[in-house]
LUMTORDO-733717 format. One record per residue (C-alpha): residue in one letter; x, y, z. Coordinates in nm, 2 decimals, padded with zeros to 4 digits, always signed. Last residue first. Example, Ala and Ser with C-alpha at 12.3 -4.5 7.8 and 13.67 -1.06 7.14 Angstrom:
! LUMTORDO-733717
atom r:S, u:+01.37, v:-00.11, w:+00.71
atom r:A, u:+01.23, v:-00.45, w:+00.78
END
This chain:
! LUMTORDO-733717
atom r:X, u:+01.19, v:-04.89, w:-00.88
atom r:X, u:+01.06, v:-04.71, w:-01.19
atom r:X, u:+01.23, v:-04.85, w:-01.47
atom r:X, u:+01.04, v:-04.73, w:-01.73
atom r:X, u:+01.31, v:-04.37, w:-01.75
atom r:X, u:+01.44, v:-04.11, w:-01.60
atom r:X, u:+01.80, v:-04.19, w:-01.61
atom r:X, u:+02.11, v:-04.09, w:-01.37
atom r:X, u:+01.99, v:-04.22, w:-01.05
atom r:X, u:+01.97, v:-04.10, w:-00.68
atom r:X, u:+01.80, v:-03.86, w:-00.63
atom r:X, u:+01.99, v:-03.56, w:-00.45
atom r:X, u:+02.34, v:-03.73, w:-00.53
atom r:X, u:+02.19, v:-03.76, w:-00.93
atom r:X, u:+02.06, v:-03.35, w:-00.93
atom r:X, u:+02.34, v:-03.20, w:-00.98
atom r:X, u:+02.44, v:-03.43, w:-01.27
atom r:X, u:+02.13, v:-03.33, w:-01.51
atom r:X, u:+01.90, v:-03.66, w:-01.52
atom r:X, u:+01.90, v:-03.80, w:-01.89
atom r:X, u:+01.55, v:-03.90, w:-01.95
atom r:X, u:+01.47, v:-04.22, w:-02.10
atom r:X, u:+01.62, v:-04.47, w:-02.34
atom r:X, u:+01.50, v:-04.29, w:-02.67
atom r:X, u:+01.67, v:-03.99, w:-02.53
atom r:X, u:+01.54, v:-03.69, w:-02.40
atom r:X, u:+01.71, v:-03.41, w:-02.16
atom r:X, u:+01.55, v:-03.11, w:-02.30
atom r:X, u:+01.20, v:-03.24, w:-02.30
atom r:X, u:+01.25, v:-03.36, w:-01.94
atom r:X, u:+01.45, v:-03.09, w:-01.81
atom r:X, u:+01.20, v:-02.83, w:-01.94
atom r:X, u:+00.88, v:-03.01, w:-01.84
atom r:X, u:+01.06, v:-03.04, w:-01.50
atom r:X, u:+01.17, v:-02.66, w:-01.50
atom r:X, u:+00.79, v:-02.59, w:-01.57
atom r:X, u:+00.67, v:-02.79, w:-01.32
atom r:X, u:+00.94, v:-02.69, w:-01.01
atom r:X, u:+00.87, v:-02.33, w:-00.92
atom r:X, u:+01.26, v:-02.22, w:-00.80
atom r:X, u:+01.38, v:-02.05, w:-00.66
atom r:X, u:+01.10, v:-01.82, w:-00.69
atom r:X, u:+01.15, v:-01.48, w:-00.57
atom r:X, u:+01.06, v:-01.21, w:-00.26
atom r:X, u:+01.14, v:-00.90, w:-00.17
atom r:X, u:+01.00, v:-00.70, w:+00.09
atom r:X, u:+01.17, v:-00.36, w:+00.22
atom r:X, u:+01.15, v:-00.23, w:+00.56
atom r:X, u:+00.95, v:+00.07, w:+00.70
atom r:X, u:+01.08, v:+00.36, w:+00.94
atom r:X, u:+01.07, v:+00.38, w:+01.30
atom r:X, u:+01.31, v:+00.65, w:+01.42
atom r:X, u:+01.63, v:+00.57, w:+01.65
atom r:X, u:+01.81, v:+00.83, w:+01.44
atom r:X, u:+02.13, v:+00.55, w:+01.44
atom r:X, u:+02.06, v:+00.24, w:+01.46
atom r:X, u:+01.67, v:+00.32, w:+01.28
atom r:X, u:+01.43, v:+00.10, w:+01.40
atom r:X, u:+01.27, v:-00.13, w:+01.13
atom r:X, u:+00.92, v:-00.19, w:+01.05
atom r:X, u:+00.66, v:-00.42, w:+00.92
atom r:X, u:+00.32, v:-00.32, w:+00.93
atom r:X, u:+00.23, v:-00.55, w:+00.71
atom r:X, u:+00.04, v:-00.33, w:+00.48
atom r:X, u:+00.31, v:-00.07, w:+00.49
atom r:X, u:+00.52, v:-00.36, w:+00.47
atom r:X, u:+00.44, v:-00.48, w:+00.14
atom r:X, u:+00.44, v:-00.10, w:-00.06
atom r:X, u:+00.79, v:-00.02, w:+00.10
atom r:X, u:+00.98, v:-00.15, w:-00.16
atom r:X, u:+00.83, v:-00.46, w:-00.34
atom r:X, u:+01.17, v:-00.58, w:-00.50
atom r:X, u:+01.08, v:-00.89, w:-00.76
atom r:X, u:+01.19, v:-01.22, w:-00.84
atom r:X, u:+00.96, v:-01.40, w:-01.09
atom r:X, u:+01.06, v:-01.74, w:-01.15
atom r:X, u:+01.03, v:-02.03, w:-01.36
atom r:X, u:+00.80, v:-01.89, w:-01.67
atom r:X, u:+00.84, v:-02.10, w:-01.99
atom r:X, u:+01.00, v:-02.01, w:-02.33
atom r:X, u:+00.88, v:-02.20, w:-02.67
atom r:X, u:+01.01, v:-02.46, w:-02.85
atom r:X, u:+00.71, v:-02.72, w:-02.76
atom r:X, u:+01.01, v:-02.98, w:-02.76
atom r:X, u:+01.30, v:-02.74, w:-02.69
atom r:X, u:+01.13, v:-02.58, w:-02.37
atom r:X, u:+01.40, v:-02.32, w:-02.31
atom r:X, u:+01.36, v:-02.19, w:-01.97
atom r:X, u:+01.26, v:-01.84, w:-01.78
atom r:X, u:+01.36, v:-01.60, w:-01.54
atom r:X, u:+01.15, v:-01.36, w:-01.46
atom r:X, u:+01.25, v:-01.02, w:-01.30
atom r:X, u:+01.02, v:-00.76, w:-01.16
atom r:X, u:+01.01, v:-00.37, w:-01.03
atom r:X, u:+00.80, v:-00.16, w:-00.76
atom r:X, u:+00.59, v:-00.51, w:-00.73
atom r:X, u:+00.28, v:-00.49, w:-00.57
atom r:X, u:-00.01, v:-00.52, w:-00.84
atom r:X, u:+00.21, v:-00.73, w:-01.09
atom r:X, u:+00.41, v:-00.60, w:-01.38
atom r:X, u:+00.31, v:-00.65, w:-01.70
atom r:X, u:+00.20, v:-00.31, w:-01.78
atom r:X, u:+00.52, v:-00.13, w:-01.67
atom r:X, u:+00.74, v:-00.35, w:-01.84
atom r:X, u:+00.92, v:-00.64, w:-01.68
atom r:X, u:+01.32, v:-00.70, w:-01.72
atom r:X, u:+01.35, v:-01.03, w:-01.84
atom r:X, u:+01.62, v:-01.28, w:-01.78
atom r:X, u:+01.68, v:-01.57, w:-02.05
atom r:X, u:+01.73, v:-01.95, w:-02.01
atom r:X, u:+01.93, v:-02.24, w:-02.13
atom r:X, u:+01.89, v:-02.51, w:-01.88
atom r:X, u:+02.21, v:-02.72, w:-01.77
atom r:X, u:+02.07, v:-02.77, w:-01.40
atom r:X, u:+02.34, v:-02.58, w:-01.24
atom r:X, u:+02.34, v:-02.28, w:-01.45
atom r:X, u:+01.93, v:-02.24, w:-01.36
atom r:X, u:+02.06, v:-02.25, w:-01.02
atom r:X, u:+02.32, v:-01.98, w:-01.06
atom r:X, u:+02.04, v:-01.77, w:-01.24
atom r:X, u:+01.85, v:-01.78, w:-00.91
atom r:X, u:+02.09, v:-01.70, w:-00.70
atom r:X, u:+02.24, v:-01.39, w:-00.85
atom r:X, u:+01.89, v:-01.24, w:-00.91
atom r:X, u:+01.84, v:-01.30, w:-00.56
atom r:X, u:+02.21, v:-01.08, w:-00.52
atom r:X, u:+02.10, v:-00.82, w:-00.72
atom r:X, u:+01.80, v:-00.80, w:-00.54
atom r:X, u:+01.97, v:-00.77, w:-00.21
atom r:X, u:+02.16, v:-00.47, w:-00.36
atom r:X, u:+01.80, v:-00.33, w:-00.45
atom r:X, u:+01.71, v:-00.35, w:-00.12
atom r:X, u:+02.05, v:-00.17, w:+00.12
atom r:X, u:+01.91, v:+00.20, w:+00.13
atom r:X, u:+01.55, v:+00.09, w:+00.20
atom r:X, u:+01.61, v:-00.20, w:+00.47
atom r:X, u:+01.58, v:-00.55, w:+00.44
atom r:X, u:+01.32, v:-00.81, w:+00.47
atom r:X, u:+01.42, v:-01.11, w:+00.20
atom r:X, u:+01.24, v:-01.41, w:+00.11
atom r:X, u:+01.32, v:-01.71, w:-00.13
atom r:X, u:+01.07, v:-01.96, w:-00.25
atom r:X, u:+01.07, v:-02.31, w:-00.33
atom r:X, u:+00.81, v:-02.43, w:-00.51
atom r:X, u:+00.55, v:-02.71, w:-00.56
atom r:X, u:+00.25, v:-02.72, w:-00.74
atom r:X, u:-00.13, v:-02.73, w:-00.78
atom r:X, u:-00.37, v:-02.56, w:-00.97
atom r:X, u:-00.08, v:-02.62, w:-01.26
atom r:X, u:+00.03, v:-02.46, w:-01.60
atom r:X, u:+00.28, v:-02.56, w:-01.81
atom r:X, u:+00.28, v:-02.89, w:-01.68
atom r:X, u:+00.10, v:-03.09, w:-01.92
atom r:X, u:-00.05, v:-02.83, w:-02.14
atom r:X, u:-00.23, v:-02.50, w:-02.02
atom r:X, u:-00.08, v:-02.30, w:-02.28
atom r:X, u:-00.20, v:-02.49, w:-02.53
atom r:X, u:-00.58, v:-02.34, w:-02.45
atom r:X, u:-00.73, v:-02.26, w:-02.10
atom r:X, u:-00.65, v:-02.04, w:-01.81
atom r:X, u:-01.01, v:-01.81, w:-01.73
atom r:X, u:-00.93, v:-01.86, w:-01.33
atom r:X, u:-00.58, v:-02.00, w:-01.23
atom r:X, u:-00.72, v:-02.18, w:-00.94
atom r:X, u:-00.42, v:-02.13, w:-00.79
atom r:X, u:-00.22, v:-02.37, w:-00.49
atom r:X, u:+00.12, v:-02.38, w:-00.42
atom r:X, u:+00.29, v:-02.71, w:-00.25
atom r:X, u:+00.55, v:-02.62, w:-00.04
atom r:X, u:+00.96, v:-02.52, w:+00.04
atom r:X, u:+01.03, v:-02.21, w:+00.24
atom r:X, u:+01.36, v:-01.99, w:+00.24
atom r:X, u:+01.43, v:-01.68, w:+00.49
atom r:X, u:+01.68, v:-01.40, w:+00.47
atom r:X, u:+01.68, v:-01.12, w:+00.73
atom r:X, u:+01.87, v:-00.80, w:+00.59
atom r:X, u:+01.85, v:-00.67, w:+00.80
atom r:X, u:+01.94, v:-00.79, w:+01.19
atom r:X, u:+02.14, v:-00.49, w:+01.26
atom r:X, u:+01.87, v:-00.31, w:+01.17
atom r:X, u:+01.65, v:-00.39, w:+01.50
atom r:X, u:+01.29, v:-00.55, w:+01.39
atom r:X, u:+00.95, v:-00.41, w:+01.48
atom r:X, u:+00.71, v:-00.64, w:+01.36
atom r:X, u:+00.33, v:-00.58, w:+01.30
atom r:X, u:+00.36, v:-00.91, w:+01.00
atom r:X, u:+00.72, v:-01.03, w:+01.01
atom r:X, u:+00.63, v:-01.43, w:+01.02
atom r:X, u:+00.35, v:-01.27, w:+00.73
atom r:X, u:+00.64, v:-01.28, w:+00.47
atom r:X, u:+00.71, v:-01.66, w:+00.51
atom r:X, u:+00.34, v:-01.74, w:+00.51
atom r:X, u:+00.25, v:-01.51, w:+00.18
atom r:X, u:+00.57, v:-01.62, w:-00.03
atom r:X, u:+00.53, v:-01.93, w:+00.05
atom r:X, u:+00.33, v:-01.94, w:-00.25
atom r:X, u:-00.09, v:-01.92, w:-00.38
atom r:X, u:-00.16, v:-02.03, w:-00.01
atom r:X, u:-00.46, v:-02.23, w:+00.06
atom r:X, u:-00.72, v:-01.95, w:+00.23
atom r:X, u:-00.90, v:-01.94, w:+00.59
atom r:X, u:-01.25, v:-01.82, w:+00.64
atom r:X, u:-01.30, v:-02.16, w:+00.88
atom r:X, u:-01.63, v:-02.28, w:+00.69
atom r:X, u:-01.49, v:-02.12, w:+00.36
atom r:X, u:-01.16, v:-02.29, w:+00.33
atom r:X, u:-01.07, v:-02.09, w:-00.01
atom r:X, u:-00.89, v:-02.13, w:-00.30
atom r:X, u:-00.74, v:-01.84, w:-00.46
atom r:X, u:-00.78, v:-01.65, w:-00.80
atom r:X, u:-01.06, v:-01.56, w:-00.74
atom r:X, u:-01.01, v:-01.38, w:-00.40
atom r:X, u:-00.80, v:-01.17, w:-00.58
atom r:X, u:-01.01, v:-00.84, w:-00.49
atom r:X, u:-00.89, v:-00.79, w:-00.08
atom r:X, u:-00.67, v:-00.95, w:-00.07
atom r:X, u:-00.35, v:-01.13, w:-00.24
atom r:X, u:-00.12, v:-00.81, w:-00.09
atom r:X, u:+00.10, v:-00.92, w:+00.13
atom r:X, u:-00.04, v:-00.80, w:+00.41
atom r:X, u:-00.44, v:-00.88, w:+00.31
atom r:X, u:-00.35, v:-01.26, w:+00.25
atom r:X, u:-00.18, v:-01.27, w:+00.60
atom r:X, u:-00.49, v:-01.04, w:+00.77
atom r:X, u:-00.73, v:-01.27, w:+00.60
atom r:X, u:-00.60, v:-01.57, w:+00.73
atom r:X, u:-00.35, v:-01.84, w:+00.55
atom r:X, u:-00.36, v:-02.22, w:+00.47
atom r:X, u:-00.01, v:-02.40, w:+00.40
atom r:X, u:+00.11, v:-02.34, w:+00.70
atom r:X, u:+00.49, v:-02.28, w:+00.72
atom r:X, u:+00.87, v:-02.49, w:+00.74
atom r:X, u:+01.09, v:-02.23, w:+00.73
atom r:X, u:+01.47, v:-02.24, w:+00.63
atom r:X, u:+01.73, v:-01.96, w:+00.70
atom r:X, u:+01.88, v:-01.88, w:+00.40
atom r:X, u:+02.21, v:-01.78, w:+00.38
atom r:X, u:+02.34, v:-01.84, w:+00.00
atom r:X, u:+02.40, v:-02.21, w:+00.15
atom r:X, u:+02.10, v:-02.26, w:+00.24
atom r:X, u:+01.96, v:-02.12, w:-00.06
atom r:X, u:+02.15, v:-02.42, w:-00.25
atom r:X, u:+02.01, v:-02.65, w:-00.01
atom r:X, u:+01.69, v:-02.58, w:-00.05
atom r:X, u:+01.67, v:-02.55, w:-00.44
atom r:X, u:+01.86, v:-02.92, w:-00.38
atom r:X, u:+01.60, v:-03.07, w:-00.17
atom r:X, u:+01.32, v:-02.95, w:-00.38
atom r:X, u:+01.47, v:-03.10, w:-00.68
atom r:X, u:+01.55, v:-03.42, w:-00.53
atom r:X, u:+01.16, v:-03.45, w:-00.38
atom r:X, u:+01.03, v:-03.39, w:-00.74
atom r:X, u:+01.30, v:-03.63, w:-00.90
atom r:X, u:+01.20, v:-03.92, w:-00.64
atom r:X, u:+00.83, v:-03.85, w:-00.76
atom r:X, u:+00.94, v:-03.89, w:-01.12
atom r:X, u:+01.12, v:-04.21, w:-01.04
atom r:X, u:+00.82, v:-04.39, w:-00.94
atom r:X, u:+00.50, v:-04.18, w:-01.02
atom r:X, u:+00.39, v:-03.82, w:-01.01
atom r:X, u:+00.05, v:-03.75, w:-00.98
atom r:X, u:-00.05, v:-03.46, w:-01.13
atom r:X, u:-00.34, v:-03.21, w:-01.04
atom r:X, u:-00.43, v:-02.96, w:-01.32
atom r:X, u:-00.74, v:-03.12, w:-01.44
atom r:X, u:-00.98, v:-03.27, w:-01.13
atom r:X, u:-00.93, v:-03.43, w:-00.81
atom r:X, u:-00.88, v:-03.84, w:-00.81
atom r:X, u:-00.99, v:-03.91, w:-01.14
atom r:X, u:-00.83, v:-03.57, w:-01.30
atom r:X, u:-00.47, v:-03.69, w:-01.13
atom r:X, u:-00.53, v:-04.00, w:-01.26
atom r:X, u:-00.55, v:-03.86, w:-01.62
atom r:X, u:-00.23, v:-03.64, w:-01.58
atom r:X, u:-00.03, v:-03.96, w:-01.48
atom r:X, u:+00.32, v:-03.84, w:-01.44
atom r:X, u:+00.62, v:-04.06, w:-01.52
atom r:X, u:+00.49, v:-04.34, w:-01.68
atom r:X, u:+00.76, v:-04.39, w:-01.94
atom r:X, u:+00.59, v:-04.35, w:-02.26
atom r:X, u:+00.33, v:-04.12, w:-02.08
atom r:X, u:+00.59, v:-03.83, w:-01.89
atom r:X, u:+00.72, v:-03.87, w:-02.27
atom r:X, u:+00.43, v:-03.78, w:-02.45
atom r:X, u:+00.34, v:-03.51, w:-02.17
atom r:X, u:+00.70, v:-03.37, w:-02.19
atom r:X, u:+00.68, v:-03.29, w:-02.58
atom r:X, u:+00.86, v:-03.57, w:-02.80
atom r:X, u:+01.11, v:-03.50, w:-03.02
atom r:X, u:+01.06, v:-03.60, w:-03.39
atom r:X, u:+01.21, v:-03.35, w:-03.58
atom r:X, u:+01.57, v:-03.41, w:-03.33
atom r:X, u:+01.68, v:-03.22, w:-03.08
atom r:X, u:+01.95, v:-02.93, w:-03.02
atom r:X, u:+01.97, v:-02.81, w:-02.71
atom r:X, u:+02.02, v:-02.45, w:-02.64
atom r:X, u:+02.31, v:-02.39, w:-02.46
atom r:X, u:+02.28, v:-02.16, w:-02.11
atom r:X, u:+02.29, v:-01.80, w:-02.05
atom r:X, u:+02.07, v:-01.45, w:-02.14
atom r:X, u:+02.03, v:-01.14, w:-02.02
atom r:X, u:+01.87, v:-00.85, w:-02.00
atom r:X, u:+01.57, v:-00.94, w:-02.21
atom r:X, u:+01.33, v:-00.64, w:-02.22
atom r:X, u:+00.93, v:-00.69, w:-02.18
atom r:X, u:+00.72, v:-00.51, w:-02.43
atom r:X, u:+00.55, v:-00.81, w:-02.58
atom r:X, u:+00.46, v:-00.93, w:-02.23
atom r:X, u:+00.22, v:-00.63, w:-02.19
atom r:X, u:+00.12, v:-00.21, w:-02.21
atom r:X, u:+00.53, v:-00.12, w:-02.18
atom r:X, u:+00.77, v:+00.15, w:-02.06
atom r:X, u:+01.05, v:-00.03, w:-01.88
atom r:X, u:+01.09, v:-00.05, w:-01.55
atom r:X, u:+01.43, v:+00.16, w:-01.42
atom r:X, u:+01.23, v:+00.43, w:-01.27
atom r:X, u:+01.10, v:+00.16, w:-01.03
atom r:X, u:+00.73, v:+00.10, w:-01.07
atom r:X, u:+00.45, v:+00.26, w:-00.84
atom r:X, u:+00.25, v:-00.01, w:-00.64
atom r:X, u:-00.14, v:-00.07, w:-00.68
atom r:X, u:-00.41, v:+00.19, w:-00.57
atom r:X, u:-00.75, v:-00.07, w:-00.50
atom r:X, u:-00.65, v:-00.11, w:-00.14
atom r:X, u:-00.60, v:+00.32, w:-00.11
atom r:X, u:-00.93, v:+00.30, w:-00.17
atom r:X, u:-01.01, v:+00.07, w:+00.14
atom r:X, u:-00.78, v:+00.22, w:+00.36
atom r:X, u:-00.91, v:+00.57, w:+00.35
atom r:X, u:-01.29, v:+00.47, w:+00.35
atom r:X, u:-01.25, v:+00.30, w:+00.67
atom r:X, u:-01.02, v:+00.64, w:+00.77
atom r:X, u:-01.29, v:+00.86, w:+00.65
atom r:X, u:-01.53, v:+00.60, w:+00.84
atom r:X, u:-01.40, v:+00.66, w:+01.17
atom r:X, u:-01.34, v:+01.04, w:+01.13
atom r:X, u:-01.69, v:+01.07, w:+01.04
atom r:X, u:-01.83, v:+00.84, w:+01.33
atom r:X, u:-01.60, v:+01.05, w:+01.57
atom r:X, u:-01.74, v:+01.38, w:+01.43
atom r:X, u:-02.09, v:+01.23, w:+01.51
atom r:X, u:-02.01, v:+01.15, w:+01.87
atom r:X, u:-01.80, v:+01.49, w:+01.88
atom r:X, u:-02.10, v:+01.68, w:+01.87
atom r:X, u:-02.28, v:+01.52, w:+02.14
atom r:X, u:-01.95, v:+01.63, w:+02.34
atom r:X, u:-01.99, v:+01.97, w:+02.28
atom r:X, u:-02.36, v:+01.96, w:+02.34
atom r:X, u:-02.26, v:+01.83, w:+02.68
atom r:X, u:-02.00, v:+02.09, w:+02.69
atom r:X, u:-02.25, v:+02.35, w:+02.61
atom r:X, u:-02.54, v:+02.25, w:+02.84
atom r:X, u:-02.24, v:+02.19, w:+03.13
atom r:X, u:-02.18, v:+02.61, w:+03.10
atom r:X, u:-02.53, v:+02.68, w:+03.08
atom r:X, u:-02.53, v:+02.47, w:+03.45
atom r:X, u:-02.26, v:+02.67, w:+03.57
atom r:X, u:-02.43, v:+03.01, w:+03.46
atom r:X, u:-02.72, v:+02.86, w:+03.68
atom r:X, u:-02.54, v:+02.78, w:+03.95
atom r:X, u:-02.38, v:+03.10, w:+04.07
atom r:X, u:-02.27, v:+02.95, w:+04.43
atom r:X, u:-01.97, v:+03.11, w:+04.39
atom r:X, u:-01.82, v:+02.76, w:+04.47
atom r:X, u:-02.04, v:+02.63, w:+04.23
atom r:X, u:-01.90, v:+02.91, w:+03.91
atom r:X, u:-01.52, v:+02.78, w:+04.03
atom r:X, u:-01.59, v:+02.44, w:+03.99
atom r:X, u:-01.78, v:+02.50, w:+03.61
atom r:X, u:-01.51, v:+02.69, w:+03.47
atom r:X, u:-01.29, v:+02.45, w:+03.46
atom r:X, u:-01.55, v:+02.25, w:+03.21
atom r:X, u:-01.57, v:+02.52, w:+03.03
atom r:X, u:-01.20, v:+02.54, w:+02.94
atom r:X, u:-01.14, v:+02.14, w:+02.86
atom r:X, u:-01.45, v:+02.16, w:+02.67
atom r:X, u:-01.34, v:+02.41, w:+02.44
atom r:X, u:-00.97, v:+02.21, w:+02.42
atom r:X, u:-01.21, v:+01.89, w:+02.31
atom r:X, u:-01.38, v:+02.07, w:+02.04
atom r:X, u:-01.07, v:+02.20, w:+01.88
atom r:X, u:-00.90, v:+01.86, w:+01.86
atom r:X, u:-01.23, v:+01.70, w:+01.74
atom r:X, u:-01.25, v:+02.03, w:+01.46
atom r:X, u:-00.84, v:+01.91, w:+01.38
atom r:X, u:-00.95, v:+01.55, w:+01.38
atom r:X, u:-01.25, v:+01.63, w:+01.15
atom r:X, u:-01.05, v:+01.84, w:+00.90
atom r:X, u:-00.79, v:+01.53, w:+00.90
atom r:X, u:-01.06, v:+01.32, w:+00.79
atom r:X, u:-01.19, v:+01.53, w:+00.54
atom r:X, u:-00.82, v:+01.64, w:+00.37
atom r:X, u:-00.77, v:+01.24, w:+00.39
atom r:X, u:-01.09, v:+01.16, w:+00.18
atom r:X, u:-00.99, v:+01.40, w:-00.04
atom r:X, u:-00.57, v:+01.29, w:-00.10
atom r:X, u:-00.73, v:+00.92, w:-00.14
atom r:X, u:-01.02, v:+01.11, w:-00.41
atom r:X, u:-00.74, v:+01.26, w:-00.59
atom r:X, u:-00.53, v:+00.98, w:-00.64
atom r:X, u:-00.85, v:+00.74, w:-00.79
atom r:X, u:-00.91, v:+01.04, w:-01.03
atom r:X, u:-00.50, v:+01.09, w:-01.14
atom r:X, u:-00.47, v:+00.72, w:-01.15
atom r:X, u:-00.82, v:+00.66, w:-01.34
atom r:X, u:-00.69, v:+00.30, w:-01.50
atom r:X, u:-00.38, v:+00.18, w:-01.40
atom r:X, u:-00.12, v:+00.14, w:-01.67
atom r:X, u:+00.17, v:+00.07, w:-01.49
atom r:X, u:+00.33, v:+00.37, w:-01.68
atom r:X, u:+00.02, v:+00.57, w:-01.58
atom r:X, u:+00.07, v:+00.46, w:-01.15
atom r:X, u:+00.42, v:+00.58, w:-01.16
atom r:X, u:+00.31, v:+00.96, w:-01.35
atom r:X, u:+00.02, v:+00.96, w:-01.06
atom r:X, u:+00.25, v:+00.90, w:-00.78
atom r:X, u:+00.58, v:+01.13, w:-00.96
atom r:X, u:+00.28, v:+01.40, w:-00.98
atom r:X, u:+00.15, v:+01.33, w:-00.61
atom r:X, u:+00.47, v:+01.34, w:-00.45
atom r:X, u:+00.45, v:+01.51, w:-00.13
atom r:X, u:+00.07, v:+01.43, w:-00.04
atom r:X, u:+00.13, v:+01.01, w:-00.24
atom r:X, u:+00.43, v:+00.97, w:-00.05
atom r:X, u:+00.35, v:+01.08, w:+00.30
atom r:X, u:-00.01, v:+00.91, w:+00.22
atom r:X, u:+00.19, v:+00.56, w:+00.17
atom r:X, u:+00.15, v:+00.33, w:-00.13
atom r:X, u:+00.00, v:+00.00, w:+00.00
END
């Protein structure tokens, strides 16, 4: 949530931010939050002012009794009673100028970095990088759901039986490969300094709300409706929450955390090629790394994710490319975003592994999260970054159609100590 400080002293930069992400009515939804704030703090100051006038009559009123001139005393406890009868209805209107304060400033989404790109969608996105050697396959190479079939890896059609379409179930070797992956995502971060969490995978309102999910995304989540609680869309929201109304000393910062779990998304309206096989999951497993840092120090700390994640990406033999997001693609509370994403030599086309993005202030204004200052002693708000490292389908569909060989699979040699064989293939046990 953008802050009033910013959005009073910087309105133009505010509004200018909010165009190149392409939100709709900036300028009008900007000037309503800076209206709705000029009413509330017109009530404070009236509530201020009626509370100093009844301070002053109501010393009056002791000194009137003891000159036993009771009826000016009793004019005098008309008007603060009035007075205070006032302030009921002031209070109301202060209470729901700052109701209505929170609520639009809910629907105002982050303002990008001024080193996003100008852009409306995915087509304006800016490859800054690019690593890795592109396989080279033959006319007849299979895509990952042809081969996850000839060698019963993943049963897409069970996984409808049992739930519904985009619910796997990983057999045999391919279930030993899922757990090998996650083990070595979490190792590697463990390594770069990440503290490991183990969290819920159901959240409350306040956790989906700090981090920015709710209000308005409820569709794209599932939801426990009996208990009001939500399955997670990423770690991301658990992990982040541990620091929810936190105070934290900034000799601690940057505090680095890692999470492994399953991810759930409805991914409303998804449908077409796209959808394939693994390329697009309701349920999934990720590991995700977190950061809580401080202002000056942030975009260092992204440097360094970035670091990470392409250093896995090395390690698994994957060509891949970094992109710079524009302005329109970027999500609600990102101030600026990576992805990282893979060869897929079968379907030839690029798939999404990881988004690693810097969220400023805009998290943990929601969050409440906070840092005091070493050396002014003044509270001032962290930074939030978060990124996926990584989001295991698509870098499975991309081993696995990268990898092929009419014997199987060839496992990339990282990953053998974490699984324990070389080939994905028939031979499941």
């Amino acid at each position: 949530m953008l802050t009033l400080k910013l959005i009073s002293e910087e309105t133009e930069r505010v509004i200018k931010g909010l165009n190149k992400k392409h939100f709709a009515g900036a300028e009008e939804a900007i000037k309503e939050v800076l209206a709705i704030d000029k009413r509330r703090r017109e009530t404070q100051q009236e509530l201020d002012q009626n509370l100093s006038d009844a301070k002053k009559l109501a010393a009056q009123i002791g000194a009137l009794m003891k000159q036993g001139n009771k009826q000016e005393a009793d004019e005098i406890k008309a008007k603060v009673a009035a007075i205070k009868e006032a302030n009921k209805a002031l209070e109301e209107t202060k209470a729901q100028a700052e109701k209505d304060l929170i609520a639009k400033l809910c629907t105002i989404p982050n303002i990008p970095n001024d080193d996003v790109p100008e852009g409306k969608d995915a087509n304006d996105n800016v490859v800054v990088k690019e690593g890795g050697e592109m396989p080279n396959l033959p006319e007849d190479a299979l895509c990952h759901w042809d081969l996850c079939k000839k060698f019963n890896l993943i049963d897409f059609d069970l996984g409808v039986k049992i739930t519904g379409a985009g619910f796997p179930v990983y057999i045999g070797k391919m279930a030993r490969l899922q757990r090998a992956l996650e083990a070595f995502f979490l190792e590697e971060a463990r390594k770069s300094g990440y503290l490991e969490v183990q969290p819920p995978y159901v959240v409350n309102e306040a956790s989906g709300y700090g981090t920015g999910q709710l209000p308005d995304k409820e569709a794209q989540m599932y939801q426990c409706q009996l208990d009001n609680l939500y399955l997670i869309p990423t770690a991301e929201v658990p992990v982040t929450n541990i620091f929810r109304d936190e105070i934290l000393d900034e000799k601690d910062l940057p505090i680095k955390r890692c999470a492994y779990s399953a991810c759930f998304r409805r991914e409303a309206g998804s449908y077409g090629k796209d959808v394939r096989g693994l390329n697009r999951l309701h349920q999934f497993d990720k590991v995700e790394i977190v950061r809580i840092d401080k202002p000056e120090h942030s975009y260092k700390s992204l440097d360094e994710m970035l670091e990470h994640v392409e250093g896995l990406l090395k390690k698994l033999e994957l060509p891949y490319h970094i992109l710079r997001l524009c302005g329109g693609d970027m999500s609600f509370t990102s101030a600026i975003c990576y992805d990282f994403e893979v060869w897929s030599a079968a379907q030839k086309r690029w798939l999404e592994v990881s988004s690693v993005s810097n969220f400023e202030s805009y998290q943990a204004n929601r969050l409440h999260c906070r840092y005091r200052n070493a050396e002014t002693r003044k509270i001032e708000l962290c930074h939030t970054l978060n990124g996926s490292a990584l989001a295991l389908p698509r870098i499975v569909a991309a081993i696995i159609e990268n990898n092929q060989t009419p014997e199987g699979i060839r496992v990339p040699k990282v990953l053998v100590p974490y699984c324990g064989f070389e080939m994905l293939d028939d031979k499941n046990f």
